[in-house]
C-alpha positions as CSV (number, residue, x, y, z in Angstrom):
1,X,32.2,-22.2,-17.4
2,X,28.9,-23.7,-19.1
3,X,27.5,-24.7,-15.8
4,X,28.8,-21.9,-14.1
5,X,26.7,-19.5,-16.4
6,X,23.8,-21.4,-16.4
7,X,24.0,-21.8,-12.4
8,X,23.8,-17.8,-12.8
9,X,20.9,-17.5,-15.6
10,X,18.8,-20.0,-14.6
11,X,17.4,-18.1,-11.4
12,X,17.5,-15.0,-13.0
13,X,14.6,-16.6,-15.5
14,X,12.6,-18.3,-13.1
15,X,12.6,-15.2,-10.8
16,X,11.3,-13.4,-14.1
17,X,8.6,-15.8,-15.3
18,X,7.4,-15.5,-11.5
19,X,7.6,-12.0,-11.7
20,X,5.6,-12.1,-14.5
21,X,2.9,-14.5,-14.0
22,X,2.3,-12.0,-10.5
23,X,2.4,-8.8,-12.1
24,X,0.3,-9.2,-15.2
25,X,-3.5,-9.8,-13.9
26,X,-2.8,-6.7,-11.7
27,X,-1.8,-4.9,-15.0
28,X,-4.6,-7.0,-17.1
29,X,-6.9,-5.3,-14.1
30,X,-6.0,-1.9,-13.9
31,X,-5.5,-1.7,-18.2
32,X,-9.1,-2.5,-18.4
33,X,-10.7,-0.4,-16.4
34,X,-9.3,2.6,-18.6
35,X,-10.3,0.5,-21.6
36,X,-13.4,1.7,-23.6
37,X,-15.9,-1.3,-23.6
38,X,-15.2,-2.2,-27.4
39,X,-11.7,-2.9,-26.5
40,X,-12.9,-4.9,-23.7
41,X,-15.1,-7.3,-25.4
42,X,-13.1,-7.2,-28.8
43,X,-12.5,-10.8,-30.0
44,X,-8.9,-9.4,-30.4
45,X,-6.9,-9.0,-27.0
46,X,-6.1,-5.1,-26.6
47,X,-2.3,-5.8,-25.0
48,X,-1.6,-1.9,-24.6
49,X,-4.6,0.6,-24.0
50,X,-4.4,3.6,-26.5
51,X,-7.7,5.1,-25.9
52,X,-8.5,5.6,-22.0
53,X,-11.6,6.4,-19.9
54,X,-12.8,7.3,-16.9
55,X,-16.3,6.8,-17.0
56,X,-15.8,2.4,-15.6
57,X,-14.6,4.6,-12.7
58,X,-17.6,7.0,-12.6
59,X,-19.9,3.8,-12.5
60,X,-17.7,2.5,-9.8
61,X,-18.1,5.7,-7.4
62,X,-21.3,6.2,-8.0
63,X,-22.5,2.7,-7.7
64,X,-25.3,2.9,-4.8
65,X,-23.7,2.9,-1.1
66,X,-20.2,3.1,-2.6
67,X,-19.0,5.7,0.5
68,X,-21.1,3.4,3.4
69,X,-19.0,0.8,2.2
70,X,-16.0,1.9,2.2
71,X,-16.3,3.2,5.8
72,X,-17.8,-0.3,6.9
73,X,-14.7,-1.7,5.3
74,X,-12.2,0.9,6.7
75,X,-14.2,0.1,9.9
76,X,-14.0,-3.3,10.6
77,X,-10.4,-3.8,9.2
78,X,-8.4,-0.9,11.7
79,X,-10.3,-2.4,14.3
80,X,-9.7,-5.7,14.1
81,X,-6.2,-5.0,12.9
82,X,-5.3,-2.8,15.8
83,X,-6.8,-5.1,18.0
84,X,-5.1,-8.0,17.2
85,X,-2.0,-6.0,17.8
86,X,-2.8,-5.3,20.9
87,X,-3.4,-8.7,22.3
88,X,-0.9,-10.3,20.6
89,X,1.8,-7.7,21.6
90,X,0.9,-8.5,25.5
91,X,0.8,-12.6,24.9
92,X,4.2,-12.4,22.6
93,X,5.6,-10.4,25.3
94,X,4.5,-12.8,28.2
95,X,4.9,-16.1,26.2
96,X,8.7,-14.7,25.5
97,X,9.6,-13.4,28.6
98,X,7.9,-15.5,30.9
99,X,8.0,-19.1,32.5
100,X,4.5,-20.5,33.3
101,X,2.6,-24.2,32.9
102,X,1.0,-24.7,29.8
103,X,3.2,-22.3,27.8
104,X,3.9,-25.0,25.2
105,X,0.2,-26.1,25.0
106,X,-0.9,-22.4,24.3
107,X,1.4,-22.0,22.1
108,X,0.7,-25.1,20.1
109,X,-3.0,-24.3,20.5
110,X,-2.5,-20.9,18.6
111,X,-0.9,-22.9,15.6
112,X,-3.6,-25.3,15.6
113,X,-6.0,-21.9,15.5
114,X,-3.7,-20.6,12.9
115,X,-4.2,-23.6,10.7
116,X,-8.0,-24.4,11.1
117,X,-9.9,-23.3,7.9
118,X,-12.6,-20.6,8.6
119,X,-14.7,-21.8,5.6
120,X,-16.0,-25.1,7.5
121,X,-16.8,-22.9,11.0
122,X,-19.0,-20.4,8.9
123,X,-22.3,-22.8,9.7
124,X,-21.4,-22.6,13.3
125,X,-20.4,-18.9,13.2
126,X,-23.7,-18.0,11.3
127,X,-25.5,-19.9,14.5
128,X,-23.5,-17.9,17.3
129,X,-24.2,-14.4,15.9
130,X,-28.2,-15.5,15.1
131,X,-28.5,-16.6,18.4
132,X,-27.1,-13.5,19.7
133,X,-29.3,-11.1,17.5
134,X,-26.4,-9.3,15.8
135,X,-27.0,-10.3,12.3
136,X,-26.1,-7.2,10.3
137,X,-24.6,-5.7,12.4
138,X,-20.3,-4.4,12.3
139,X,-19.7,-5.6,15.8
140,X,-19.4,-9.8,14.9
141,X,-17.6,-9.0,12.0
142,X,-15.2,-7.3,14.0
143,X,-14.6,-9.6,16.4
144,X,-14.5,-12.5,13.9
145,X,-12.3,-11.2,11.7
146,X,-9.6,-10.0,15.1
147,X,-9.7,-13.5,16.2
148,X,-9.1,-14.6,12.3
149,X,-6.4,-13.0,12.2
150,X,-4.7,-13.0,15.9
151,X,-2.8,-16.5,15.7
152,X,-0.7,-15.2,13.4
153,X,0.1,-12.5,14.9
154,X,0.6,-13.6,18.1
155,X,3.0,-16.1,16.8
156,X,5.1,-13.8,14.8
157,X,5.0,-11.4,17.3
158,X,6.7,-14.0,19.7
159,X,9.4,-14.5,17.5
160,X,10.1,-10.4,17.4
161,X,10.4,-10.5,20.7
162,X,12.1,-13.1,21.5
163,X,15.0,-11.9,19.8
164,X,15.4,-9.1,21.5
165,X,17.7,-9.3,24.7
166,X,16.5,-9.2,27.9
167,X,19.2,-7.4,29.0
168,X,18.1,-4.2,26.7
169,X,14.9,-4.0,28.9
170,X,16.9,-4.9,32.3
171,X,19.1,-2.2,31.3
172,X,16.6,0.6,30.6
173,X,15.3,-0.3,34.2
174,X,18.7,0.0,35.7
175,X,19.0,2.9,34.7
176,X,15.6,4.0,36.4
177,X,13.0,3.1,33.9
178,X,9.8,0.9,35.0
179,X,9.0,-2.1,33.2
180,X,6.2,-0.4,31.3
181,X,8.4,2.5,30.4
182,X,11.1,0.6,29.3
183,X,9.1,-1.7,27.6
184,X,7.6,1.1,25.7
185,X,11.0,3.3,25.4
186,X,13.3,-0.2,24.3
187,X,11.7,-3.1,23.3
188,X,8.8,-1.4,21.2
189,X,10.7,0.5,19.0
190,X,12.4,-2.3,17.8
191,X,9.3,-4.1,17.4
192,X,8.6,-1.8,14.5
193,X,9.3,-4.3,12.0
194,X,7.3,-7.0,13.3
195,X,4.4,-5.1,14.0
196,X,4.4,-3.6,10.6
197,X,4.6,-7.0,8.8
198,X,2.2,-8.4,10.8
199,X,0.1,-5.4,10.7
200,X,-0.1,-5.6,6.9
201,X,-1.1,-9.3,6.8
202,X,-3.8,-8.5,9.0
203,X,-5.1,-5.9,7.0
204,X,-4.9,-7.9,4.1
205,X,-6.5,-11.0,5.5
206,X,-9.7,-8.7,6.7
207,X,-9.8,-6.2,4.0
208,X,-10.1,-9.4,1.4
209,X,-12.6,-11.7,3.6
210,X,-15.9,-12.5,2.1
211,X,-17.6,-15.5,3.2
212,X,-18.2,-14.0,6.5
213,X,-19.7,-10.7,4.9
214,X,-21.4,-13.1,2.9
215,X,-23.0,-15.4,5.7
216,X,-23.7,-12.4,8.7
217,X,-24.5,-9.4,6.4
218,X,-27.1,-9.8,4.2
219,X,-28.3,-6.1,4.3
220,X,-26.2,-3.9,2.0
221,X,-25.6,-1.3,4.6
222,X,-24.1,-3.5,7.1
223,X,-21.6,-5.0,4.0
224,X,-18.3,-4.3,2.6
225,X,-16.2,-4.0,-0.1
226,X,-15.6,-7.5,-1.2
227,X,-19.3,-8.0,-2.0
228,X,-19.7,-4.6,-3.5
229,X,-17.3,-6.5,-6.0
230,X,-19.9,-8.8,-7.1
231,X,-22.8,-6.0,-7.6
232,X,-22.1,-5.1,-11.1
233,X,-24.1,-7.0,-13.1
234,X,-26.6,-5.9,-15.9
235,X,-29.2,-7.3,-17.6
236,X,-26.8,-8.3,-20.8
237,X,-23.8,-9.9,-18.4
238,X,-20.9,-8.7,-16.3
239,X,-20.0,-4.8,-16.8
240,X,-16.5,-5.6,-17.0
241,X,-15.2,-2.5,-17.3
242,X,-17.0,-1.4,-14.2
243,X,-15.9,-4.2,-12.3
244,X,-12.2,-3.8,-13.0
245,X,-12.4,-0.5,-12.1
246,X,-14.2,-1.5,-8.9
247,X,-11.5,-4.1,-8.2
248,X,-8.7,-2.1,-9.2
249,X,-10.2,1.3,-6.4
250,X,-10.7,-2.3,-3.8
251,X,-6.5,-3.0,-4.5
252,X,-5.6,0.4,-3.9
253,X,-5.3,0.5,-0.5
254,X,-3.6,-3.0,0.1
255,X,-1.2,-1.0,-2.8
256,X,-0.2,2.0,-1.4
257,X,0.1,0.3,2.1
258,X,2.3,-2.2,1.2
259,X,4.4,0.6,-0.4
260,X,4.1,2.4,2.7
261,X,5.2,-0.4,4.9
262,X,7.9,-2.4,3.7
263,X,10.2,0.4,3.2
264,X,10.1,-0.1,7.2
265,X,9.9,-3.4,7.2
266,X,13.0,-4.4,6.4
267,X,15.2,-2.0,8.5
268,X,17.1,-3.9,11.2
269,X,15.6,-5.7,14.5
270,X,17.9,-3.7,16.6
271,X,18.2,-0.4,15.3
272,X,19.2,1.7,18.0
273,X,20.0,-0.7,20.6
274,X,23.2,0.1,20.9
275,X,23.4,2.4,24.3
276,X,24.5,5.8,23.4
Protein backbone atom coordinates (compact mmCIF):
# COMPACT_ATOMS: atom_id res chain seq x y z
CA UNK A 1 0.00 0.00 0.00
CA UNK A 2 3.08 2.34 1.00
CA UNK A 3 4.61 2.04 -2.40
CA UNK A 4 1.42 1.99 -4.06
CA UNK A 5 0.65 5.60 -2.64
CA UNK A 6 3.87 6.90 -3.22
CA UNK A 7 3.93 5.43 -6.94
CA UNK A 8 0.62 7.84 -7.09
CA UNK A 9 2.03 11.06 -5.15
CA UNK A 10 5.22 11.22 -6.30
CA UNK A 11 4.26 12.46 -9.94
CA UNK A 12 1.64 14.38 -8.77
CA UNK A 13 4.65 16.56 -6.88
CA UNK A 14 7.01 16.67 -9.50
CA UNK A 15 4.39 17.68 -12.07
CA UNK A 16 3.66 20.58 -9.44
CA UNK A 17 7.20 21.76 -8.67
CA UNK A 18 7.46 21.94 -12.66
CA UNK A 19 4.34 23.62 -12.85
CA UNK A 20 5.70 25.96 -10.63
CA UNK A 21 9.05 26.71 -11.55
CA UNK A 22 7.18 27.58 -15.31
CA UNK A 23 4.50 29.60 -14.10
CA UNK A 24 6.09 31.95 -11.59
CA UNK A 25 8.57 34.29 -13.76
CA UNK A 26 5.46 34.76 -16.04
CA UNK A 27 3.49 35.82 -12.89
CA UNK A 28 6.89 37.57 -11.27
CA UNK A 29 6.56 39.52 -14.97
CA UNK A 30 3.21 40.52 -15.27
CA UNK A 31 2.95 41.38 -11.02
CA UNK A 32 5.57 43.86 -11.62
CA UNK A 33 4.55 45.79 -14.28
CA UNK A 34 1.35 46.79 -12.12
CA UNK A 35 3.79 47.38 -9.23
CA UNK A 36 4.54 50.99 -8.21
CA UNK A 37 8.37 51.46 -8.56
CA UNK A 38 8.86 51.43 -4.59
CA UNK A 39 7.61 47.99 -4.46
CA UNK A 40 9.84 47.12 -7.26
CA UNK A 41 13.07 48.15 -5.94
CA UNK A 42 12.12 47.53 -2.14
CA UNK A 43 14.84 45.49 -0.47
CA UNK A 44 11.78 43.41 0.68
CA UNK A 45 10.20 41.11 -2.10
CA UNK A 46 6.47 42.37 -2.79
CA UNK A 47 4.96 38.53 -3.23
CA UNK A 48 1.30 39.90 -3.93
CA UNK A 49 0.78 43.41 -5.54
CA UNK A 50 -1.84 45.52 -3.40
CA UNK A 51 -1.29 48.78 -5.02
CA UNK A 52 -1.46 48.68 -9.04
CA UNK A 53 -0.49 51.02 -11.86
CA UNK A 54 -0.76 51.63 -15.14
CA UNK A 55 1.50 54.26 -15.92
CA UNK A 56 4.87 51.17 -16.59
CA UNK A 57 2.25 50.48 -19.39
CA UNK A 58 1.86 54.22 -20.53
CA UNK A 59 5.82 54.27 -20.73
CA UNK A 60 5.62 51.11 -22.72
CA UNK A 61 3.06 52.42 -25.48
CA UNK A 62 4.32 55.42 -25.77
CA UNK A 63 7.89 54.53 -25.94
CA UNK A 64 9.19 56.13 -29.43
CA UNK A 65 8.15 53.83 -32.59
CA UNK A 66 6.20 51.47 -30.34
CA UNK A 67 3.20 50.98 -33.30
CA UNK A 68 6.16 50.72 -36.27
CA UNK A 69 7.30 48.02 -34.38
CA UNK A 70 4.69 46.14 -33.70
CA UNK A 71 3.68 46.13 -37.43
CA UNK A 72 7.42 45.18 -38.45
CA UNK A 73 6.93 42.37 -35.99
CA UNK A 74 3.44 41.36 -36.97
CA UNK A 75 5.03 41.60 -40.49
CA UNK A 76 7.77 39.48 -40.68
CA UNK A 77 6.27 36.69 -38.42
CA UNK A 78 2.73 35.98 -40.59
CA UNK A 79 4.87 36.01 -43.45
CA UNK A 80 7.39 33.82 -42.71
CA UNK A 81 4.92 31.71 -40.72
CA UNK A 82 2.51 31.31 -43.60
CA UNK A 83 5.18 30.78 -45.78
CA UNK A 84 6.71 28.01 -44.26
CA UNK A 85 3.32 26.45 -44.25
CA UNK A 86 3.06 26.58 -47.58
CA UNK A 87 6.24 24.96 -48.66
CA UNK A 88 6.29 22.57 -46.25
CA UNK A 89 2.53 21.44 -46.80
CA UNK A 90 3.57 20.68 -50.73
CA UNK A 91 7.07 18.80 -49.62
CA UNK A 92 5.24 16.83 -46.63
CA UNK A 93 2.73 15.98 -49.13
CA UNK A 94 5.22 14.77 -51.89
CA UNK A 95 7.89 13.30 -49.49
CA UNK A 96 4.62 11.17 -48.02
CA UNK A 97 2.97 10.22 -50.91
CA UNK A 98 5.51 9.88 -53.29
CA UNK A 99 8.48 7.48 -54.39
CA UNK A 100 11.52 9.42 -55.88
CA UNK A 101 15.64 9.04 -55.55
CA UNK A 102 17.10 10.97 -52.92
CA UNK A 103 13.92 11.05 -50.71
CA UNK A 104 15.98 9.75 -47.70
CA UNK A 105 18.82 12.15 -48.29
CA UNK A 106 16.29 15.18 -48.39
CA UNK A 107 14.90 14.16 -45.76
CA UNK A 108 17.90 13.60 -43.65
CA UNK A 109 19.24 16.92 -45.05
CA UNK A 110 16.12 18.81 -43.50
CA UNK A 111 17.11 17.32 -40.00
CA UNK A 112 20.55 18.21 -40.33
CA UNK A 113 18.95 22.03 -41.32
CA UNK A 114 16.71 21.53 -38.29
CA UNK A 115 19.66 20.92 -36.03
CA UNK A 116 22.33 23.43 -37.23
CA UNK A 117 22.53 26.51 -34.80
CA UNK A 118 21.65 29.92 -36.41
CA UNK A 119 23.92 31.78 -33.96
CA UNK A 120 27.31 30.57 -35.73
CA UNK A 121 25.78 31.35 -39.50
CA UNK A 122 24.98 35.07 -38.34
CA UNK A 123 28.67 36.30 -39.63
CA UNK A 124 27.92 34.66 -42.94
CA UNK A 125 24.22 35.83 -42.98
CA UNK A 126 25.30 39.48 -42.09
CA UNK A 127 27.77 39.02 -45.37
CA UNK A 128 24.87 37.68 -47.85
CA UNK A 129 22.43 40.49 -47.10
CA UNK A 130 25.48 43.33 -47.20
CA UNK A 131 26.45 42.15 -50.30
CA UNK A 132 23.02 42.26 -51.56
CA UNK A 133 22.27 45.84 -50.28
CA UNK A 134 19.25 44.89 -48.12
CA UNK A 135 20.50 45.87 -44.77
CA UNK A 136 17.49 47.31 -42.94
CA UNK A 137 15.37 46.32 -44.79
CA UNK A 138 12.04 43.58 -43.80
CA UNK A 139 12.50 41.47 -46.84
CA UNK A 140 15.94 39.27 -45.42
CA UNK A 141 14.47 39.06 -42.31
CA UNK A 142 11.60 37.49 -43.85
CA UNK A 143 13.12 35.08 -45.70
CA UNK A 144 15.63 34.19 -42.93
CA UNK A 145 13.45 33.68 -40.44
CA UNK A 146 10.88 31.24 -43.17
CA UNK A 147 13.84 29.18 -43.77
CA UNK A 148 14.59 29.24 -39.76
CA UNK A 149 11.75 27.87 -39.21
CA UNK A 150 10.76 25.45 -42.38
CA UNK A 151 12.69 22.20 -41.32
CA UNK A 152 10.56 21.78 -38.64
CA UNK A 153 7.84 22.16 -40.27
CA UNK A 154 8.29 20.30 -43.11
CA UNK A 155 9.20 17.39 -40.93
CA UNK A 156 6.23 17.46 -38.70
CA UNK A 157 4.12 18.08 -41.46
CA UNK A 158 5.30 14.69 -43.05
CA UNK A 159 4.39 12.88 -40.13
CA UNK A 160 0.59 14.50 -40.39
CA UNK A 161 0.39 13.33 -43.49
CA UNK A 162 1.66 10.36 -43.55
CA UNK A 163 -0.93 9.09 -41.32
CA UNK A 164 -3.53 9.78 -43.10
CA UNK A 165 -4.70 6.90 -45.59
CA UNK A 166 -4.25 7.10 -49.03
CA UNK A 167 -7.30 5.58 -49.59
CA UNK A 168 -9.29 8.73 -48.01
CA UNK A 169 -7.83 10.87 -51.00
CA UNK A 170 -8.29 7.83 -53.58
CA UNK A 171 -11.72 7.72 -52.39
CA UNK A 172 -12.68 11.42 -52.70
CA UNK A 173 -11.33 10.98 -56.42
CA UNK A 174 -13.51 7.96 -57.01
CA UNK A 175 -16.07 9.61 -56.36
CA UNK A 176 -15.26 12.46 -58.94
CA UNK A 177 -12.97 14.77 -57.03
CA UNK A 178 -9.46 15.82 -58.61
CA UNK A 179 -6.47 15.45 -56.85
CA UNK A 180 -6.26 19.11 -55.90
CA UNK A 181 -9.89 19.02 -54.79
CA UNK A 182 -9.65 16.20 -52.86
CA UNK A 183 -6.61 17.05 -51.43
CA UNK A 184 -8.10 20.33 -50.28
CA UNK A 185 -11.75 18.74 -49.43
CA UNK A 186 -10.02 15.38 -47.42
CA UNK A 187 -6.66 15.46 -46.53
CA UNK A 188 -6.46 19.20 -45.38
CA UNK A 189 -9.06 19.28 -43.06
CA UNK A 190 -7.46 16.76 -41.11
CA UNK A 191 -4.36 18.43 -41.34
CA UNK A 192 -5.72 21.00 -39.00
CA UNK A 193 -3.95 19.81 -36.10
CA UNK A 194 -0.62 19.66 -37.56
CA UNK A 195 -0.68 22.82 -39.14
CA UNK A 196 -1.80 24.54 -36.08
CA UNK A 197 0.99 23.04 -33.83
CA UNK A 198 3.38 23.73 -36.29
CA UNK A 199 1.98 27.04 -36.97
CA UNK A 200 2.42 28.08 -33.37
CA UNK A 201 6.03 27.05 -33.16
CA UNK A 202 6.75 28.97 -35.97
CA UNK A 203 5.29 31.95 -34.69
CA UNK A 204 7.02 31.58 -31.60
CA UNK A 205 10.41 30.82 -33.02
CA UNK A 206 10.16 34.32 -35.22
CA UNK A 207 8.20 36.41 -32.93
CA UNK A 208 11.11 35.68 -30.21
CA UNK A 209 14.32 35.87 -32.69
CA UNK A 210 16.83 38.53 -31.98
CA UNK A 211 20.21 38.07 -33.08
CA UNK A 212 19.16 38.47 -36.55
CA UNK A 213 17.28 41.81 -35.78
CA UNK A 214 20.30 42.46 -34.03
CA UNK A 215 22.96 41.72 -36.87
CA UNK A 216 20.69 43.05 -40.24
CA UNK A 217 18.65 45.98 -38.58
CA UNK A 218 20.48 48.39 -37.05
CA UNK A 219 18.06 51.30 -37.90
CA UNK A 220 15.15 51.40 -35.43
CA UNK A 221 12.47 51.60 -38.12
CA UNK A 222 13.45 48.48 -39.86
CA UNK A 223 13.50 46.62 -36.03
CA UNK A 224 11.23 44.63 -33.95
CA UNK A 225 9.98 43.86 -30.86
CA UNK A 226 12.57 41.83 -29.23
CA UNK A 227 15.07 44.81 -29.37
CA UNK A 228 12.43 47.27 -28.43
CA UNK A 229 12.84 45.08 -25.25
CA UNK A 230 16.23 46.25 -24.54
CA UNK A 231 15.44 50.20 -25.11
CA UNK A 232 14.42 51.03 -21.60
CA UNK A 233 17.20 52.17 -20.01
CA UNK A 234 17.71 55.57 -18.05
CA UNK A 235 20.36 57.40 -16.94
CA UNK A 236 20.03 55.77 -13.16
CA UNK A 237 19.65 51.93 -14.55
CA UNK A 238 17.00 49.58 -15.98
CA UNK A 239 13.29 51.06 -15.71
CA UNK A 240 12.05 47.90 -14.57
CA UNK A 241 8.78 48.46 -14.28
CA UNK A 242 8.69 49.72 -17.83
CA UNK A 243 10.37 46.85 -19.09
CA UNK A 244 8.13 44.20 -17.49
CA UNK A 245 5.44 45.90 -18.81
CA UNK A 246 7.08 45.92 -22.21
CA UNK A 247 7.80 42.20 -21.89
CA UNK A 248 4.62 41.29 -20.50
CA UNK A 249 2.48 43.47 -23.88
CA UNK A 250 5.64 41.31 -26.16
CA UNK A 251 4.01 37.75 -24.32
CA UNK A 252 0.65 38.65 -25.08
CA UNK A 253 0.29 37.53 -28.24
CA UNK A 254 2.32 34.21 -28.07
CA UNK A 255 -0.55 34.11 -24.90
CA UNK A 256 -3.64 34.49 -26.32
CA UNK A 257 -2.56 32.36 -29.45
CA UNK A 258 -1.50 29.50 -27.74
CA UNK A 259 -4.95 29.69 -25.94
CA UNK A 260 -6.46 30.08 -29.20
CA UNK A 261 -4.78 27.14 -30.79
CA UNK A 262 -4.43 24.20 -28.63
CA UNK A 263 -8.05 23.94 -27.96
CA UNK A 264 -7.75 22.72 -31.76
CA UNK A 265 -4.82 21.15 -31.43
CA UNK A 266 -5.61 18.26 -29.73
CA UNK A 267 -8.89 17.23 -31.56
CA UNK A 268 -8.45 14.00 -33.40
CA UNK A 269 -6.23 13.38 -36.74
CA UNK A 270 -9.19 11.90 -38.43
CA UNK A 271 -12.12 13.82 -37.47
CA UNK A 272 -14.52 13.34 -40.08
CA UNK A 273 -13.07 10.73 -42.10
CA UNK A 274 -15.42 8.45 -41.71
CA UNK A 275 -17.59 8.63 -45.16
CA UNK A 276 -21.07 9.76 -44.38
Amino acid sequence: MKRSLFGRVWPNVVAVLLFIGFVFPVYWMFSTAFKPTGDIISETPVWFPTDFTFEHFKTAVHAENFGHLVVNSLTVTILAVVGSLVLALAGAFALSRMRFKGRKGFVIGFMIAQMAPWEVMVIAIYMIVRDADMLNSLVPLTLFYLVMILPFTLLTLRGFVGAIPAELEESAMVDGCTRPQAFRRVILPLLAPGLMSTSLFGFITAWNEFPLVLVLNKEQEAQTLPLWLSSFQTNFGDDWGATMAASSLFAVPILVLFVFLQRKAVSGLTDGAVKG
